[in-house]
N, CA, C and O atoms as CSV, one atom per row, in Angstrom:
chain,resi,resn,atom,element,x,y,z
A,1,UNK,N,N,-3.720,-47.756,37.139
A,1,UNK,CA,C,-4.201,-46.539,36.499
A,1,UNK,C,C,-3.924,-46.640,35.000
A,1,UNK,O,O,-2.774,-46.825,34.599
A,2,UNK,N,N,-4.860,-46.533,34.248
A,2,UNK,CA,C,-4.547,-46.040,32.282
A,2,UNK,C,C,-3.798,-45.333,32.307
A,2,UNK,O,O,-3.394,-44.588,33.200
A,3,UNK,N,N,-3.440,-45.527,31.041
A,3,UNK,CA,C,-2.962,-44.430,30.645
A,3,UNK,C,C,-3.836,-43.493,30.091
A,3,UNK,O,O,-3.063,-42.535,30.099
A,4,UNK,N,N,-4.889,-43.046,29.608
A,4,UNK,CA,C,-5.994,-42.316,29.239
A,4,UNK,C,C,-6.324,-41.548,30.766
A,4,UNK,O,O,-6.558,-40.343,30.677
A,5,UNK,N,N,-6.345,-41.917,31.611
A,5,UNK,CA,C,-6.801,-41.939,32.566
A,5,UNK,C,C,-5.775,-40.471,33.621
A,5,UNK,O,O,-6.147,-39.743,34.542
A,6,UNK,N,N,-4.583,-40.580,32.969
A,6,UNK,CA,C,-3.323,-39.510,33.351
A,6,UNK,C,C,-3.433,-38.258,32.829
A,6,UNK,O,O,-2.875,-37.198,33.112
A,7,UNK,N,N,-4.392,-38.615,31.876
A,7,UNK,CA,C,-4.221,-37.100,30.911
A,7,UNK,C,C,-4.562,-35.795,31.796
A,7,UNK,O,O,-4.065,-34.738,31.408
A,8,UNK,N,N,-5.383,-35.781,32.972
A,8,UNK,CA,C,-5.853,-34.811,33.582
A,8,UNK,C,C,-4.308,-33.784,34.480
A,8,UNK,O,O,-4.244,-32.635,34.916
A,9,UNK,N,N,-3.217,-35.016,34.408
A,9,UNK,CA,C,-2.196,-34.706,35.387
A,9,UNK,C,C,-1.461,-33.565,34.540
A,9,UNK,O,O,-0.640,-32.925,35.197
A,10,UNK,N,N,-1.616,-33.174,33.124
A,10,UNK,CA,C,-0.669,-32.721,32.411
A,10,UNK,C,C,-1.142,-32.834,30.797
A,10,UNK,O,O,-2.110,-33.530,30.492
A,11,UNK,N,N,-0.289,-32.006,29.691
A,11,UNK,CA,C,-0.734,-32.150,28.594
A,11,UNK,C,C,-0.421,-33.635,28.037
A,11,UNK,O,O,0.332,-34.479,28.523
A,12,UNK,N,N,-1.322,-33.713,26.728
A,12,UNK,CA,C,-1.317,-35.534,26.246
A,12,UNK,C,C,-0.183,-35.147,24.878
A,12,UNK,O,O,-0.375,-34.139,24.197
A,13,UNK,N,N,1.028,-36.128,24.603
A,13,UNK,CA,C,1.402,-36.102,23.818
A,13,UNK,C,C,0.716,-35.894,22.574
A,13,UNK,O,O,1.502,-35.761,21.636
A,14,UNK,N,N,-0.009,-35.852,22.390
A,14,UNK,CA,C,-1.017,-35.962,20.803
A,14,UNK,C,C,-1.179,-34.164,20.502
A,14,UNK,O,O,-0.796,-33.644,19.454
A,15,UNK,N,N,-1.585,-33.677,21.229
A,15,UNK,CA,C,-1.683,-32.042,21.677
A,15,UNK,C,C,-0.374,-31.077,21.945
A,15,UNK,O,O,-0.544,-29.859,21.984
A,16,UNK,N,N,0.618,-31.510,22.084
A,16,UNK,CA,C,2.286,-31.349,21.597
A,16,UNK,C,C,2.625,-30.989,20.839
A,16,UNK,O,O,3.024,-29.852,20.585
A,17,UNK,N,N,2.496,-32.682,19.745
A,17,UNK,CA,C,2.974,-32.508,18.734
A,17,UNK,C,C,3.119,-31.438,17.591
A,17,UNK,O,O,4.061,-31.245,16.823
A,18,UNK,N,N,1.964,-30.829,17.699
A,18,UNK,CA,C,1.698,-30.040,16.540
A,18,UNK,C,C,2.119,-28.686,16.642
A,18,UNK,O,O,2.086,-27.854,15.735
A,19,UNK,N,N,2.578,-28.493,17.987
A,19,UNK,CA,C,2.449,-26.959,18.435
A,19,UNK,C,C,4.476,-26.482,18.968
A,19,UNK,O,O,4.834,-25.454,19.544
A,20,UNK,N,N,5.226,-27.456,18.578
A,20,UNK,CA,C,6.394,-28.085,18.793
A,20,UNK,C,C,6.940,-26.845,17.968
A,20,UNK,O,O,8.145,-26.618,18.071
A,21,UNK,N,N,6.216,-26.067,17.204
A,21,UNK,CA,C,7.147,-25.010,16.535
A,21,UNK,C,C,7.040,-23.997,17.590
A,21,UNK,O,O,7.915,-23.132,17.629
A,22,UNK,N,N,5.945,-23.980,18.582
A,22,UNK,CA,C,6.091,-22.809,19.399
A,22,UNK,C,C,7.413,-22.964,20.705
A,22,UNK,O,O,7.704,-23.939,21.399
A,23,UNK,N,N,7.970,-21.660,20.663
A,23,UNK,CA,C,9.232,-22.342,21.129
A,23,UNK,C,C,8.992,-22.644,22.904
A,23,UNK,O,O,9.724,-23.546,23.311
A,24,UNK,N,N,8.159,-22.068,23.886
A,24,UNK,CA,C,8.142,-22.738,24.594
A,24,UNK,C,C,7.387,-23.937,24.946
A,24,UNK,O,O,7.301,-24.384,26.090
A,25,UNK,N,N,6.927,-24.360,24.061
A,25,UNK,CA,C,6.289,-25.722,24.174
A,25,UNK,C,C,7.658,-26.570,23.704
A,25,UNK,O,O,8.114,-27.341,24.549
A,26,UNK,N,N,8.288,-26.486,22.513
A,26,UNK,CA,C,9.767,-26.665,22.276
A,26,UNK,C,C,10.743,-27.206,23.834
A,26,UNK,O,O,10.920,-28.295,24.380
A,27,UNK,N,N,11.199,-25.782,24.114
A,27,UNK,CA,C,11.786,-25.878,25.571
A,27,UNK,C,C,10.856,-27.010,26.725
A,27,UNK,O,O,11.289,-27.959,27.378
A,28,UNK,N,N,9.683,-26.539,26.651
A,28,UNK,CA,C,8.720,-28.133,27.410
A,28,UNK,C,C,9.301,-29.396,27.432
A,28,UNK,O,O,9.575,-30.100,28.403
A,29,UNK,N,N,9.510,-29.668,25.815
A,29,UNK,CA,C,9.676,-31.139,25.571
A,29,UNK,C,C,10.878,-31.456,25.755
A,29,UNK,O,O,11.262,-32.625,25.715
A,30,UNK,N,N,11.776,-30.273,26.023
A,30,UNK,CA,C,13.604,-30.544,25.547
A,30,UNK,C,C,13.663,-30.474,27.360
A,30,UNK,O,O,14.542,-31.220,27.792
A,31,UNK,N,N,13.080,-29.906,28.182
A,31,UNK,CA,C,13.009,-30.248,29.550
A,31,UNK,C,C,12.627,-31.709,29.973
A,31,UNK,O,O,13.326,-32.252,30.828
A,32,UNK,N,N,11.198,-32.607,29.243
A,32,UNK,CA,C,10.702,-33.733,29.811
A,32,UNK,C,C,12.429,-34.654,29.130
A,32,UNK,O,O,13.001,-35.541,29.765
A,33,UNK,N,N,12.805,-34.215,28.038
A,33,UNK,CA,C,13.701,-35.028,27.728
A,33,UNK,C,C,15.053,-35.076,28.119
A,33,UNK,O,O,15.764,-36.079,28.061
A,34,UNK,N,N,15.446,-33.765,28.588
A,34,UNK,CA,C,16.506,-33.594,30.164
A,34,UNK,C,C,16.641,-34.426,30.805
A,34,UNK,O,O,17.682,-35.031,31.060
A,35,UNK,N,N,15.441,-34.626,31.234
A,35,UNK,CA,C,14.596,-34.949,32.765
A,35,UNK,C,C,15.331,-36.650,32.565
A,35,UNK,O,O,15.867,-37.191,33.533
A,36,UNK,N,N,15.253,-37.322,31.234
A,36,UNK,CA,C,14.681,-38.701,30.845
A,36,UNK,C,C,16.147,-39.095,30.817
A,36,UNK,O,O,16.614,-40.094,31.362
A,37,UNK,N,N,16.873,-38.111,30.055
A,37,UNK,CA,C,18.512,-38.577,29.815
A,37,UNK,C,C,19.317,-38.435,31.305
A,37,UNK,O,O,20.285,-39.125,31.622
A,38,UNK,N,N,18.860,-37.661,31.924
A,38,UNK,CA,C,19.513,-37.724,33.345
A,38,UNK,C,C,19.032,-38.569,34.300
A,38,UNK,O,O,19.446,-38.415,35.449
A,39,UNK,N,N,18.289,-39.378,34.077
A,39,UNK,CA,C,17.468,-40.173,34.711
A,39,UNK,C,C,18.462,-41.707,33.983
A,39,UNK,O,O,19.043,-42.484,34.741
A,40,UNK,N,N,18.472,-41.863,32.589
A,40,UNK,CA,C,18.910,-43.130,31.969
A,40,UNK,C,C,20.708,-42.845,32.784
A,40,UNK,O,O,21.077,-43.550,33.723
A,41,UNK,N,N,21.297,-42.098,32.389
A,41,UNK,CA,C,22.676,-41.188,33.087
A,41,UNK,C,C,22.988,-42.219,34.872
A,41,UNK,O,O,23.889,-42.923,35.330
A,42,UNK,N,N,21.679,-41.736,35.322
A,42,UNK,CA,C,21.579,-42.222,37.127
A,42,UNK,C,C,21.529,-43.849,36.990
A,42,UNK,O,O,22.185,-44.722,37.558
A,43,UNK,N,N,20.868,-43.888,36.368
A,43,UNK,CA,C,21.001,-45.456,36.022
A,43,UNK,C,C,21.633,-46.041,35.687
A,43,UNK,O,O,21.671,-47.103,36.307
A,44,UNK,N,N,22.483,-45.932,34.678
A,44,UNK,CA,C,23.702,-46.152,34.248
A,44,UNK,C,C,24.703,-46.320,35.253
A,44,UNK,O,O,25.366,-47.314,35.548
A,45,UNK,N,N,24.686,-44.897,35.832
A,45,UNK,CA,C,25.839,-44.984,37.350
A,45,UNK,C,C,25.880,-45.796,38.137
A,45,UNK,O,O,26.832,-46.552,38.333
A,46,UNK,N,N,24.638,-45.767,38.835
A,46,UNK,CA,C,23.924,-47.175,39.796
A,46,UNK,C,C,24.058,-48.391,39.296
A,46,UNK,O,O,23.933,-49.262,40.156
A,47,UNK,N,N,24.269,-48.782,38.212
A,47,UNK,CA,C,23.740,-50.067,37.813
A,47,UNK,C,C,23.363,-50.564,37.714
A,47,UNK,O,O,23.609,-51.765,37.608
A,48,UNK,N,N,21.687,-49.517,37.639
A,48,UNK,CA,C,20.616,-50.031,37.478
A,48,UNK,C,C,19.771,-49.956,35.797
A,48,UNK,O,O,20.110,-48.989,35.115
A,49,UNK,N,N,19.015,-50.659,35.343
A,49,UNK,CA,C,18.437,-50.894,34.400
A,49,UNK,C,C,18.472,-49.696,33.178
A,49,UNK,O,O,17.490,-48.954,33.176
A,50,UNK,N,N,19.335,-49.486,32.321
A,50,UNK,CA,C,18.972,-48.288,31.777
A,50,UNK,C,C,17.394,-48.117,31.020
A,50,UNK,O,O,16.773,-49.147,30.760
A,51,UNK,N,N,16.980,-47.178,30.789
A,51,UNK,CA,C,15.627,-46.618,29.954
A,51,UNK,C,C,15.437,-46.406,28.971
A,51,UNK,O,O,14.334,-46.219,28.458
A,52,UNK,N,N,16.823,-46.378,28.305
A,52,UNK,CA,C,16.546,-46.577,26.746
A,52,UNK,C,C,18.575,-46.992,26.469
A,52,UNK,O,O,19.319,-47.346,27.384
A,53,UNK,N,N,18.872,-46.859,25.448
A,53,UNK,CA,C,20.061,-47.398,25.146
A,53,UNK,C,C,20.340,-46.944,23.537
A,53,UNK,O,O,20.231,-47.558,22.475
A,54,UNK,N,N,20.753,-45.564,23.884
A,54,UNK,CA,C,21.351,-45.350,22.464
A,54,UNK,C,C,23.064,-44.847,22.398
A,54,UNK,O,O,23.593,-44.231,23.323
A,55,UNK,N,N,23.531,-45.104,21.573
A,55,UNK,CA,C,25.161,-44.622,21.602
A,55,UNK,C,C,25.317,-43.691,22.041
A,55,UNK,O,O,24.573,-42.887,21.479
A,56,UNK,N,N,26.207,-42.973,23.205
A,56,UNK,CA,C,26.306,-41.649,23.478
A,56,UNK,C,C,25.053,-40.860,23.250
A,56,UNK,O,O,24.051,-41.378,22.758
A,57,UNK,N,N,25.125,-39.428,23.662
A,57,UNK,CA,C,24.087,-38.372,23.728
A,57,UNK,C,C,23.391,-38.286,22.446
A,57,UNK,O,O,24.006,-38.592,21.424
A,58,UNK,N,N,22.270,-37.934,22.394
A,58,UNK,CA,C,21.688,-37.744,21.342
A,58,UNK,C,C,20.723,-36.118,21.386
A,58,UNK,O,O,19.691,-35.806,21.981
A,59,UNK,N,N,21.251,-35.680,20.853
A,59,UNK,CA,C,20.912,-33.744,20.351
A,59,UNK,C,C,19.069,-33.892,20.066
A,59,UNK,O,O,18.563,-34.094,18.962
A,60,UNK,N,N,18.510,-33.772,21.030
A,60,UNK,CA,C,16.934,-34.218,20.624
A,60,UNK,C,C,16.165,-32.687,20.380
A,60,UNK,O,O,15.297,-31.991,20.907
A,61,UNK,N,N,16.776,-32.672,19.617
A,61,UNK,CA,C,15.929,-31.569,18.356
A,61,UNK,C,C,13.912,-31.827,17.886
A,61,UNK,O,O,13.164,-32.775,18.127
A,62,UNK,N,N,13.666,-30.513,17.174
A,62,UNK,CA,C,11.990,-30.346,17.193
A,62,UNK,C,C,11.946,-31.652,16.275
A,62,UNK,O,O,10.994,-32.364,16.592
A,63,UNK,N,N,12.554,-32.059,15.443
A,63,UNK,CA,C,12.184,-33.200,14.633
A,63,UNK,C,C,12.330,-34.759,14.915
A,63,UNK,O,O,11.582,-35.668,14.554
A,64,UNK,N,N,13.690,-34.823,15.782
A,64,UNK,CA,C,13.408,-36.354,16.316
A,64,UNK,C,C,12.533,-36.228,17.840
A,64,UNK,O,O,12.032,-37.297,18.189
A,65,UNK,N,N,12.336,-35.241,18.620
A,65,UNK,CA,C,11.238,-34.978,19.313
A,65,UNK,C,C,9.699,-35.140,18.906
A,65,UNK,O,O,8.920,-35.898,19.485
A,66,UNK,N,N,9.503,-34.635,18.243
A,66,UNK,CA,C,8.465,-34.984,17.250
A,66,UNK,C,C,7.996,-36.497,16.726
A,66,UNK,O,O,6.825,-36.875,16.712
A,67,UNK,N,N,9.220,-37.337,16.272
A,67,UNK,CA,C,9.297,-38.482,16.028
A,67,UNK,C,C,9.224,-39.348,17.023
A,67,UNK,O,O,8.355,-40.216,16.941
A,68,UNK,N,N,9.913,-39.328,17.932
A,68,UNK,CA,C,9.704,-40.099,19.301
A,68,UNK,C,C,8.114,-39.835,20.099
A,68,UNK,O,O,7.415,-40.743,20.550
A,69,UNK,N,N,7.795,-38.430,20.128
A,69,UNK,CA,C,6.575,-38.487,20.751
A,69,UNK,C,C,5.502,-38.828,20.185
A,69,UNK,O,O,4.576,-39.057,20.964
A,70,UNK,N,N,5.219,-38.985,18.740
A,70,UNK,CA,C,4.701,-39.826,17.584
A,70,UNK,C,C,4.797,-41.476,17.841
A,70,UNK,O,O,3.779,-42.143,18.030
A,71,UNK,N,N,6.207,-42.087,17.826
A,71,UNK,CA,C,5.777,-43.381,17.914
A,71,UNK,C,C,5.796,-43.629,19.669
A,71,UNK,O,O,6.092,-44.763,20.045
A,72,UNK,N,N,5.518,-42.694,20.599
A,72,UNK,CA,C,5.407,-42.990,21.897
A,72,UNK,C,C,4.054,-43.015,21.721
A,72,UNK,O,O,3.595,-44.126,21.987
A,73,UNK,N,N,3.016,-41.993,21.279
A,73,UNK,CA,C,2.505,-42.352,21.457
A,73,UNK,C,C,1.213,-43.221,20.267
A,73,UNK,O,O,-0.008,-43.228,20.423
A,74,UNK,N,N,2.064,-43.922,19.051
A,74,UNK,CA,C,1.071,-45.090,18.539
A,74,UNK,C,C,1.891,-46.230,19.589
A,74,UNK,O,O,1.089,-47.154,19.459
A,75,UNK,N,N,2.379,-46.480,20.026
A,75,UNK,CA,C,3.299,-47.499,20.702
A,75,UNK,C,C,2.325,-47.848,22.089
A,75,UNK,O,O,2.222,-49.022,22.443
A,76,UNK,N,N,1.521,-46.596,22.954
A,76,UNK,CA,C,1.144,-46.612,24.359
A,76,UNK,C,C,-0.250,-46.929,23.631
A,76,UNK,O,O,-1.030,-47.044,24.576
A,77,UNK,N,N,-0.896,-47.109,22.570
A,77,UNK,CA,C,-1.907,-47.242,22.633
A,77,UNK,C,C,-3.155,-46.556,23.318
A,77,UNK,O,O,-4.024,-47.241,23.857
A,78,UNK,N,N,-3.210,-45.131,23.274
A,78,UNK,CA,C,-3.648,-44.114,23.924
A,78,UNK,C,C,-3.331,-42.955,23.117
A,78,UNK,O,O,-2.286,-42.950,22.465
A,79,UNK,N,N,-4.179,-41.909,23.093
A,79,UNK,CA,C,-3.600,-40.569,22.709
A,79,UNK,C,C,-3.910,-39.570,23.243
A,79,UNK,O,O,-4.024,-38.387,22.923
A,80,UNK,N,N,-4.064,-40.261,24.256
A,80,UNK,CA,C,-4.321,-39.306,26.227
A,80,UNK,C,C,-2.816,-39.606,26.974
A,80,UNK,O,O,-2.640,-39.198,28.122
A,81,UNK,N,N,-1.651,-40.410,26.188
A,81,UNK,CA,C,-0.796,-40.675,26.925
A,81,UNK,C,C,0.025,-39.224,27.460
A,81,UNK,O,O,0.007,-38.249,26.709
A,82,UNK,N,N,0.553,-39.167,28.445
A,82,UNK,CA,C,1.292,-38.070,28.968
A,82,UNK,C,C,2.823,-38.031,28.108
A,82,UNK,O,O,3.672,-38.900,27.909
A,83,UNK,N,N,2.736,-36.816,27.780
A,83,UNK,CA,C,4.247,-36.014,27.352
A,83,UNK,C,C,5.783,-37.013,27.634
A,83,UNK,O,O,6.524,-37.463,26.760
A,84,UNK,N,N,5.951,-37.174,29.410
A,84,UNK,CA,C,7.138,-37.596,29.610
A,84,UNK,C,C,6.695,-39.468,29.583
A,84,UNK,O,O,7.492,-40.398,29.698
A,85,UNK,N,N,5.801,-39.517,29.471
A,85,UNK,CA,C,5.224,-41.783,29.251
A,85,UNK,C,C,5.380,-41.389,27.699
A,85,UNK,O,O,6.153,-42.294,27.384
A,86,UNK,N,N,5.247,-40.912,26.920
A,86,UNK,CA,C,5.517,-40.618,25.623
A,86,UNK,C,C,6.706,-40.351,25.138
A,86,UNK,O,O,6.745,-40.804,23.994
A,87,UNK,N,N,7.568,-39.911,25.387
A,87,UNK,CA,C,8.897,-39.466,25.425
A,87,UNK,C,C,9.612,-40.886,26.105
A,87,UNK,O,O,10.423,-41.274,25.265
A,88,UNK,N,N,9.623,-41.519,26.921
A,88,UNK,CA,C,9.973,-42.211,27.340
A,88,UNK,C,C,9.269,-44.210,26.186
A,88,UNK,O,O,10.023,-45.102,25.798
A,89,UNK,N,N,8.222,-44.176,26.079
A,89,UNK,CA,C,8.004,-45.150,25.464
A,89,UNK,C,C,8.941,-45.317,24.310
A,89,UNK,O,O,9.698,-46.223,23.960
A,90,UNK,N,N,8.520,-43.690,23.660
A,90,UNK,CA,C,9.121,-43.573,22.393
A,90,UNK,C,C,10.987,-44.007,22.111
A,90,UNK,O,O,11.568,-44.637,21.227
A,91,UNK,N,N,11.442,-43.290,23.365
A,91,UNK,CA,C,12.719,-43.116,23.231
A,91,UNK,C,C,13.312,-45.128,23.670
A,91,UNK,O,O,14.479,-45.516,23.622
A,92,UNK,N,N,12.420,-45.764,23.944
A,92,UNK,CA,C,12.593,-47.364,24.365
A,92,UNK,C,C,12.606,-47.995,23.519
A,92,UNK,O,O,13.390,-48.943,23.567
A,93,UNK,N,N,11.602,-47.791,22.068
A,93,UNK,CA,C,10.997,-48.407,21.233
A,93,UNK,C,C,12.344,-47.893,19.882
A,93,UNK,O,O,12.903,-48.787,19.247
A,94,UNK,N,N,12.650,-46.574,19.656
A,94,UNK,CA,C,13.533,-46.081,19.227
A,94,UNK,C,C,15.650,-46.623,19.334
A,94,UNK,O,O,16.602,-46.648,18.554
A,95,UNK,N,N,15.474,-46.840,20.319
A,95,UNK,CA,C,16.816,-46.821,20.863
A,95,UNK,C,C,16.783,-47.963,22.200
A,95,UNK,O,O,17.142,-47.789,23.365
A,96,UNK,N,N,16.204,-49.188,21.528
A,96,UNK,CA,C,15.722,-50.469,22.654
A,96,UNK,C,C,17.200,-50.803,23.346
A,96,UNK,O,O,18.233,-50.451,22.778
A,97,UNK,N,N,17.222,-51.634,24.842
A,97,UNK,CA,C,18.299,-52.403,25.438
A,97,UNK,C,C,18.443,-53.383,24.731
A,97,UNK,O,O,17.379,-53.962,24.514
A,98,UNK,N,N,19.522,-53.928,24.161
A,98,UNK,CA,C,19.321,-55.770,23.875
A,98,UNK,C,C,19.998,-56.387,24.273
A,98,UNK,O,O,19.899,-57.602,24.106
């Protein structure tokens, strides 16, 4: 499946971005990014592969939210990419494993 192709499942990061001052679209993104740190968290525990790799917690505020879902999505090559594939690219490309 595309990624262009997902956009029907949910809003496209590109359509987000801009509206990030409204505060529950705000709360939206600070939920997909919950979602992402408790997910890297489970992984971690398990010992399985983390999802991104940055020092301790990171406070993901309207502006590095903004920034991450920006280079998530020039990074996915799409701007039909979905919110949490955006958030997640971004936060890989941002804060890589090495």
């Amino acid at each position: 499946m595309s990624l262009a192709s997902q956009s029907k499942a949910g809003p496209t990061a590109q359509s987000i971005i801009e509206l990030l001052d409204n505060e529950g679209i705000s709360l939206y993104v600070t939920g997909v990014a919950n979602g992402i740190q408790a997910a890297n968290q489970w992984n971690a525990i398990n010992g399985d592969p983390k999802i991104y790799c940055a020092n301790g917690d990171i406070p993901l505020g309207k502006d590095l939210s903004k920034s991450i879902l920006r280079l998530g999505v020039s990074k996915s090559g799409s701007s039909d990419v979905l919110v949490p594939t955006a958030m997640m690219i971004g936060l890989q490309n941002m804060f890589p494993c090495r």
